[in-house]
Backbone bond lengths (Angstrom), bond angles and torsions (degrees), N, CA, C in turn:
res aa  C-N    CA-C-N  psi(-1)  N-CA   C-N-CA  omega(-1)  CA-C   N-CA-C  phi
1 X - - - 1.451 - - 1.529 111.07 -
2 X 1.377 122.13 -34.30 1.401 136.23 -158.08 1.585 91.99 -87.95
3 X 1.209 117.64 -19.95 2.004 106.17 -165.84 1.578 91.02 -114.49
4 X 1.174 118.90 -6.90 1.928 119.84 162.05 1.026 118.36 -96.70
5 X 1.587 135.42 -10.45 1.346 146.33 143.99 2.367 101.37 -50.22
6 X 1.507 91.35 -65.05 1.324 94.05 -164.98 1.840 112.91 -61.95
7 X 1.223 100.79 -16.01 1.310 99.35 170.76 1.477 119.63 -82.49
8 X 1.433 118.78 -37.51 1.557 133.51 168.33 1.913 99.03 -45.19
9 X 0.853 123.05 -39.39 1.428 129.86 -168.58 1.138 97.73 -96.44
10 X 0.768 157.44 -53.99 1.686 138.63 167.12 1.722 122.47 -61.12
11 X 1.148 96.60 -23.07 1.541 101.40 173.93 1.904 107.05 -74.41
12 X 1.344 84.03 -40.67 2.039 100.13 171.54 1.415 97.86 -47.92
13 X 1.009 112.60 -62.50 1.671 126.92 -175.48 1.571 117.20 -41.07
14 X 1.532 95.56 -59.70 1.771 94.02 174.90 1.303 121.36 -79.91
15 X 1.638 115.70 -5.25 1.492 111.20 -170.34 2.233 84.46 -79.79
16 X 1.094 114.86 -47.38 1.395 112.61 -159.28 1.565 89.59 -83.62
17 X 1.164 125.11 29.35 1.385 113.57 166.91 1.628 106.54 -119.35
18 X 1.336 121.38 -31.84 1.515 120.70 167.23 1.451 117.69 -92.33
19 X 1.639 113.56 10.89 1.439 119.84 168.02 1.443 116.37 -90.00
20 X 1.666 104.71 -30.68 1.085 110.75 -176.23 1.910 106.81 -93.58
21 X 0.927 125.98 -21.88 1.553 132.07 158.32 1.531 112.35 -52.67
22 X 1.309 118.26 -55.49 1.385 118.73 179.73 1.329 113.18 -66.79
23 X 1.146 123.70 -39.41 1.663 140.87 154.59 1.730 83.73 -30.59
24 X 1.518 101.42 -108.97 1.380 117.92 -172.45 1.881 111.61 -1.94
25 X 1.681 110.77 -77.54 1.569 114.65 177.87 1.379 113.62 -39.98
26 X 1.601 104.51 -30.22 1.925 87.31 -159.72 1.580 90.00 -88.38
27 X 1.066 153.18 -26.06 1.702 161.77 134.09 1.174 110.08 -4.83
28 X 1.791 122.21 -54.05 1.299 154.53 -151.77 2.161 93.04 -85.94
29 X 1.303 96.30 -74.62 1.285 109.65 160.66 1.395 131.38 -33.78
30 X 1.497 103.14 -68.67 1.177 111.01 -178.75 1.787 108.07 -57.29
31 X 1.505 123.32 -44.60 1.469 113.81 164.03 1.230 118.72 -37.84
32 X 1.686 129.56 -76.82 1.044 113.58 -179.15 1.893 144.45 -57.72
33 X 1.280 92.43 -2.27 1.656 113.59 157.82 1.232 107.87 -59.45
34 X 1.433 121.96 -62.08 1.559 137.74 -158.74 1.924 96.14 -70.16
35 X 1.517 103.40 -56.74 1.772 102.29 -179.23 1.450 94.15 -38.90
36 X 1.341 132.66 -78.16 1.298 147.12 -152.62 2.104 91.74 -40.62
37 X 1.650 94.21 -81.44 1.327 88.32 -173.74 1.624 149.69 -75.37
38 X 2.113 79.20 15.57 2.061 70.57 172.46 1.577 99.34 -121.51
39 X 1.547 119.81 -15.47 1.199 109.98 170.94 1.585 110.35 -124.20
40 X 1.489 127.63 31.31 1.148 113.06 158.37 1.504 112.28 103.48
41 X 1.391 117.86 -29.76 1.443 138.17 -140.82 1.842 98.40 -68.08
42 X 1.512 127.28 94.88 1.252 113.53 175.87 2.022 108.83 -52.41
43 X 1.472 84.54 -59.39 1.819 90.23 -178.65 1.251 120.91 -25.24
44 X 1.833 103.97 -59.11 1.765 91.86 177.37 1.471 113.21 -73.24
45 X 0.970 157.65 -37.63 1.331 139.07 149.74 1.507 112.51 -13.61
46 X 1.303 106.37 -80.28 1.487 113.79 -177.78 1.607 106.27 -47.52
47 X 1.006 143.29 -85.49 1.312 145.11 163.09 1.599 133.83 -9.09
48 X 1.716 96.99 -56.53 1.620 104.24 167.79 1.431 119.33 -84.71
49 X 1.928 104.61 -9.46 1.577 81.71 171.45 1.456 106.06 -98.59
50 X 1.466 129.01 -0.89 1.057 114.58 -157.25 1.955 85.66 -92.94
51 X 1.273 138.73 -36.24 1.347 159.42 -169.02 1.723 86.66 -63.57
52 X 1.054 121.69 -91.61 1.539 137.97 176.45 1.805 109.57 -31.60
53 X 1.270 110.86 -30.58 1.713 103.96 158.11 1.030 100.22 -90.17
54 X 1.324 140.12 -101.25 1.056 134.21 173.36 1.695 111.54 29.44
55 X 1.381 123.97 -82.58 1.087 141.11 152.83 1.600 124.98 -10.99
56 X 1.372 105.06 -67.54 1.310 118.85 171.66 1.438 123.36 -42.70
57 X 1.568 93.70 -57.73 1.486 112.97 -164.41 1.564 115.27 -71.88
58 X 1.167 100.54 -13.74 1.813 117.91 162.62 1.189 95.45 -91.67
59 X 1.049 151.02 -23.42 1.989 132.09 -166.68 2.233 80.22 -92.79
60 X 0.988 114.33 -45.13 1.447 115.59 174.37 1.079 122.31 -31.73
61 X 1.826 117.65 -68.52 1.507 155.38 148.99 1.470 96.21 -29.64
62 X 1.229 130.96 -87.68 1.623 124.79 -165.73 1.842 100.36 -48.86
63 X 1.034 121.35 -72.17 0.947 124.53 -176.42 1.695 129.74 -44.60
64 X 1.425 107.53 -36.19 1.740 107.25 147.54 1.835 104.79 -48.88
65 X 1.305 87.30 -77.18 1.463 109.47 -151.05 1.962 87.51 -36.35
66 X 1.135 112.53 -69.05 1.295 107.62 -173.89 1.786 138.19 -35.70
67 X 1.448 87.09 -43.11 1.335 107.85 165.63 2.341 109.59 -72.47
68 X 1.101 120.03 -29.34 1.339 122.91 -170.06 1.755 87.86 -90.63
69 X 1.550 143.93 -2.79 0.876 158.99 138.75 1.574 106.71 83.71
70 X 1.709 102.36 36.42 1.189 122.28 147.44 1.594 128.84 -73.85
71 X 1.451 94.48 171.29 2.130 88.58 171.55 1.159 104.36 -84.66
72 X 1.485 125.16 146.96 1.532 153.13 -170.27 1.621 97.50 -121.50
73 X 1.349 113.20 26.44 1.443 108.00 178.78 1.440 121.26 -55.69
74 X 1.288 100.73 -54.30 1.395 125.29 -172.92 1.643 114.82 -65.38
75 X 1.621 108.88 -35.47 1.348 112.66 166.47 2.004 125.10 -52.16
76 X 1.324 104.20 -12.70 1.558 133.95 -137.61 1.848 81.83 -108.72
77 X 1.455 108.13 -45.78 1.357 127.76 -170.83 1.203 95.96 -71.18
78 X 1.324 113.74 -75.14 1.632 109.87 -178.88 1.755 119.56 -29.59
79 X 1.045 90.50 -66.00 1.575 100.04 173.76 1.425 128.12 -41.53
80 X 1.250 101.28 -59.08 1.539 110.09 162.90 1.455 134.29 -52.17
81 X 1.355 108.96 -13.08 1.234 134.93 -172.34 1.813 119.42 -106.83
82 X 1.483 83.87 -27.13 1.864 87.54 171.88 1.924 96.22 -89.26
83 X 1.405 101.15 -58.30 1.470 94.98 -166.78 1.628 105.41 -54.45
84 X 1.391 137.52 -47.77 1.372 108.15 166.19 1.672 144.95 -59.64
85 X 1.400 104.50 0.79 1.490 117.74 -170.65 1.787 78.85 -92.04
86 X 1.178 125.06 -43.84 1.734 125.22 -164.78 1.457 84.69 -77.15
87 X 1.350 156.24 -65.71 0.805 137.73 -144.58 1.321 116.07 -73.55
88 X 1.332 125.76 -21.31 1.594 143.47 -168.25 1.957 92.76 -92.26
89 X 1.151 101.43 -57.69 1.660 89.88 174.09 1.382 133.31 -68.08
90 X 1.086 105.58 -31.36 2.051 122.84 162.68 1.339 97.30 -59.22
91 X 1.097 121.76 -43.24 1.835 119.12 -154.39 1.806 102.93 -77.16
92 X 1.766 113.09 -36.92 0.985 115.34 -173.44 1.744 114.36 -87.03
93 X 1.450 109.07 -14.45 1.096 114.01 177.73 1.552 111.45 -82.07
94 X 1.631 118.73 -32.08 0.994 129.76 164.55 1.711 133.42 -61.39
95 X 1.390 96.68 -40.53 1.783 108.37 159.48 1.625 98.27 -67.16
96 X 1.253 145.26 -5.49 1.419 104.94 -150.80 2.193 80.86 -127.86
97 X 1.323 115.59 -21.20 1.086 99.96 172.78 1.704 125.90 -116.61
98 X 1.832 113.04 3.80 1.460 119.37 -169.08 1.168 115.76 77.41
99 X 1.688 128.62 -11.63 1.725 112.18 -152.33 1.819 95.59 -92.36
100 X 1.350 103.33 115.17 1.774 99.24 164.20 1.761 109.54 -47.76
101 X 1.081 124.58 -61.70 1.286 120.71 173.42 1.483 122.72 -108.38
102 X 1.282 109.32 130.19 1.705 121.32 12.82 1.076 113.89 -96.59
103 X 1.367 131.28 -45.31 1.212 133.88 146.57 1.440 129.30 55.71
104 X 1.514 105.95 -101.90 1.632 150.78 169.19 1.334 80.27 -51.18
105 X 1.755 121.63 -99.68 1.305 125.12 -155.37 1.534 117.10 -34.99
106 X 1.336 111.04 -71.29 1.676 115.52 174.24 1.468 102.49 -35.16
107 X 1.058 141.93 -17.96 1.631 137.00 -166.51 1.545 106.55 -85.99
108 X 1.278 88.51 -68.13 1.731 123.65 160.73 1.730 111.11 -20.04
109 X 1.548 95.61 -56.37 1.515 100.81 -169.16 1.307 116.39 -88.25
110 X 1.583 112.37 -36.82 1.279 125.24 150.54 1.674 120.08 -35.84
111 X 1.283 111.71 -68.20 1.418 113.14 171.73 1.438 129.48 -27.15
112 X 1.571 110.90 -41.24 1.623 120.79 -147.16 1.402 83.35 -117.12
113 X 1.618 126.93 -16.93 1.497 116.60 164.31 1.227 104.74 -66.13
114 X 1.690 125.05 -55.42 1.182 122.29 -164.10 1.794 106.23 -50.95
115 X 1.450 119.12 -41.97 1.452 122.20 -145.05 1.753 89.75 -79.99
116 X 1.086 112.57 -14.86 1.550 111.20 -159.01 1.606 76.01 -101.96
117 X 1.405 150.62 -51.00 1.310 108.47 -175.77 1.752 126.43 -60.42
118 X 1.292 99.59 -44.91 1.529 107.46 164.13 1.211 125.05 -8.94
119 X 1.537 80.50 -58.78 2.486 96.45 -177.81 1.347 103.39 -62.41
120 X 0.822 127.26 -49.23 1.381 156.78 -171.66 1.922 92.91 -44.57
121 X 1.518 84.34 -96.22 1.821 89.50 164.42 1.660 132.62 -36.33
122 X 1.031 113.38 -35.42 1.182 139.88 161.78 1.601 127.77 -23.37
123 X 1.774 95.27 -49.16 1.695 110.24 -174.94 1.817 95.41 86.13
124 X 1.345 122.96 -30.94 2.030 93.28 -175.68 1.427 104.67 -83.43
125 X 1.318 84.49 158.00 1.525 139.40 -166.65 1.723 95.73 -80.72
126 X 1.618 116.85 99.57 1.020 118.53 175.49 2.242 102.19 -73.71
127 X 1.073 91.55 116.65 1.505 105.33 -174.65 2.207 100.52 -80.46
128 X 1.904 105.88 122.88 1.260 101.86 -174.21 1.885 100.09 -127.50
129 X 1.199 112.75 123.83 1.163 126.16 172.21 1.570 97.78 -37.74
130 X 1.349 117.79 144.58 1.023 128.37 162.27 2.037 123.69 -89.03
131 X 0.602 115.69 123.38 1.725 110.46 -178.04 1.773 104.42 -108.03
């Protein structure tokens, strides 16, 4: 009973981990929509939608895989791997012109995506108060 409890809680774990990824892409996405339509920008279009699927299709991937009650390790990788490539390019685009948005923010969000896959990768046990 005690190691089907611990599995219920890790499954908790990965469901709010490819909810919040798919979250993340359509964010990712939804930016480069906005580049496109307030300043024109084909690239971010091209870029945020291709980044923002990208995204998805790993919150997709974990979320099979999780549910087929395989490892989603690699899904975890992916992720970690787009949000730090966004965070390193937001960050430099952001040093190089001042603008918090989008800029800054996408960096910002990028960043704390990247750090939250990390944990993730990591193996600890995000510890949650009980209420």
């Amino acid at each position: 009973a005690a190691a089907a409890r611990g599995r219920a809680r890790g499954a908790a774990m990965d469901v709010e981990e490819w909810m919040l990824t798919a979250f993340y892409g359509a964010v990712v996405a939804s930016g480069g929509w906005l580049g496109y339509t307030s300043a024109g920008s084909k690239m971010s279009l091209i870029m945020g939608g291709a980044a923002g699927g990208i995204l998805v299709l790993l919150a997709l991937g974990k979320y099979l895989a999780t549910r087929a009650g395989k490892s989603s390790r690699v899904y975890t990788m992916g992720s970690f791997a787009v949000a730090a490539v966004l965070a390193v390019v937001m960050g430099i685009r952001f040093a190089k012109t001042q603008q918090m948005v989008p800029a800054g923010a996408f960096a910002g969000v990028s960043l704390l995506s990247a750090a939250f896959y990390l944990l993730i990768l990591s193996g600890r046990k995000v510890k949650r108060k009980r209420r």
